[in-house]
N, C-alpha and C positions, 0 to 999 in steps of 0.2 A: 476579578472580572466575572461579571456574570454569565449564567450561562444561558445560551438561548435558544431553547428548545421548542422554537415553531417550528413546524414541519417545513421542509425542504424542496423546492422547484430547484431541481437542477437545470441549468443552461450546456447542455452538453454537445461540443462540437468543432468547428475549424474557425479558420480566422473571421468569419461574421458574424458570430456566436464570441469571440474574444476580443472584438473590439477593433480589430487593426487598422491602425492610421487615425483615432479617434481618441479625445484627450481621455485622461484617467476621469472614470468615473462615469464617460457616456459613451458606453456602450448599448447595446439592446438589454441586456441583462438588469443594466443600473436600471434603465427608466422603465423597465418591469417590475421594478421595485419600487421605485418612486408611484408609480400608478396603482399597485397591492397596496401599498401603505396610506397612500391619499384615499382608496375606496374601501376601507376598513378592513383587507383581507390580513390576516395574521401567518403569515406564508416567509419564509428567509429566501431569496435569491443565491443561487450558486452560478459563479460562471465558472462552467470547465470545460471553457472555451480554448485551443489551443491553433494559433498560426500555421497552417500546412499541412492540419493534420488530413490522412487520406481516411477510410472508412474501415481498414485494416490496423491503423491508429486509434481508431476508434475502437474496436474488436480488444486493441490491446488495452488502452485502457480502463475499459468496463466495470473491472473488479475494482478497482475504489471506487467509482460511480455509485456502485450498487452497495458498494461497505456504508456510504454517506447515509443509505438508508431513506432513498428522497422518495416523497406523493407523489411526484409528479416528476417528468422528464422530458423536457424540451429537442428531440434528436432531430440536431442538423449537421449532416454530412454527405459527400459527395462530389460536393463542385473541384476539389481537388481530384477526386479519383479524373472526373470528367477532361481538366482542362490536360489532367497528363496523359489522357487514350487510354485509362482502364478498359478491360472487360467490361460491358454493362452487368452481365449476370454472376460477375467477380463482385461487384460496388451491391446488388442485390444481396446476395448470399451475406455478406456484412453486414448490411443494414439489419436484413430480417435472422440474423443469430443476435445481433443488440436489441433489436424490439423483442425477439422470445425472452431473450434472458432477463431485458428490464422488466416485463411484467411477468414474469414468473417470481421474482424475487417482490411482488406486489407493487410494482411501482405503474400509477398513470403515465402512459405516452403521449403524446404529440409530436407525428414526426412532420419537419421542416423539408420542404423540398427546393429544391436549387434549379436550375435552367442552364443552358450551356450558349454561346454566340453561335449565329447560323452558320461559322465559318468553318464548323467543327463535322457537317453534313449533315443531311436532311434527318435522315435515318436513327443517324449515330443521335442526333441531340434527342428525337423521337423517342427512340427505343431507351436512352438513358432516362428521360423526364418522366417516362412510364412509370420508373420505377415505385416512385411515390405513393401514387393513387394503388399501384396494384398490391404492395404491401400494406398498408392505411386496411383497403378491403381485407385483404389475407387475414391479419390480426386483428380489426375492426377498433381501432385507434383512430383519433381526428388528425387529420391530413392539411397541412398549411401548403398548397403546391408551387407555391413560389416567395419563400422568407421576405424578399425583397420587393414586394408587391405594394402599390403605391408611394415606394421611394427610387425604382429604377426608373431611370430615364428623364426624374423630374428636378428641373434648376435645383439645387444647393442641397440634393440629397445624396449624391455619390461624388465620391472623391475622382482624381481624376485619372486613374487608374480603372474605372466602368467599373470596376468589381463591388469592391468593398464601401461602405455607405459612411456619409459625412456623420458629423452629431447629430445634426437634424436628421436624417435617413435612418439613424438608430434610433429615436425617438418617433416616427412612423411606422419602423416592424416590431416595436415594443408593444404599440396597440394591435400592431396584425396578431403579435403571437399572444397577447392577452385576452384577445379575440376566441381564439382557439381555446387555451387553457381556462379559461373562465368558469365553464360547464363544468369542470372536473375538480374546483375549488370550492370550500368550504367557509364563511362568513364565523 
């Protein structure tokens, strides 16, 4: 087998980032690969995407993330801490120990941010959705403030569960976050 040593976009995150409910192969991750490869970028797609994970999931698994040795680092998590009534400055402190440590080990970020149903209170979804933007600033990394942006809400792009995004919905936040990551890629 050969080996293939383009450098590495990690897809690192929970179930939106792994695809859930979405057949093999179309996830966000895949058609950020299919979109790298059609525009000549020379870049490998990683998804360590994982189902449920919280942002302390994340925290945990870090250290292969950063063993992978990736350019770049696509960090979405969150909406899990959110939908279970984390601490908002518990899901913060997480985020921002994974954005220190990923670029201290040299890797580009882009963090991904999530959004919560208004049912969760005013406040509570405020002060969680802060989080994004004010870390983004903190570490000064580009900030995606809502992953699901131009595929929630719209006919045949989320499954029917509100959460998690059809095929099509994965192929809409593939160019949001190719959007983002772009800047930080090399031809």
């Amino acid at each position: 087998m050969l080996q293939d040593n383009r450098p590495l976009i990690v897809c690192f995150g929970d179930s939106l980032t792994a695809g859930y409910g979405a057949n093999e192969g179309e996830s966000y991750p895949d058609f950020l690969q299919k979109s790298l490869d059609k525009d000549g970028f020379r870049y490998r797609v990683v998804n360590a995407g994982v189902s449920g994970d919280t942002t302390k999931d994340g925290v945990n698994r870090l250290d292969g993330v950063i063993a992978m040795k990736p350019a770049v680092v696509v960090l979405e998590f969150g909406g899990n801490d959110g939908l279970r009534g984390f601490k908002v400055q518990t899901t913060r402190d997480n985020l921002s120990q994974m954005i220190g440590r990923l670029k201290t080990s040299g890797a580009k970020v882009v963090v991904a941010g999530i959004t919560l149903p208004p049912d969760y209170g005013k406040d509570y979804v405020r002060d969680f959705t802060s989080n994004y933007p004010a870390l983004g600033k903190k570490y000064n990394v580009p900030v995606i403030p809502f992953i699901l942006q131009g595929a929630y809400g719209q006919d045949g792009m989320m499954q029917a569960d509100g959460i998690h995004a059809t095929e099509k919905g994965n192929e809409v936040v593939s160019q949001t976050v190719l959007s983002a990551v772009m800047p930080l890629l090399h031809k």
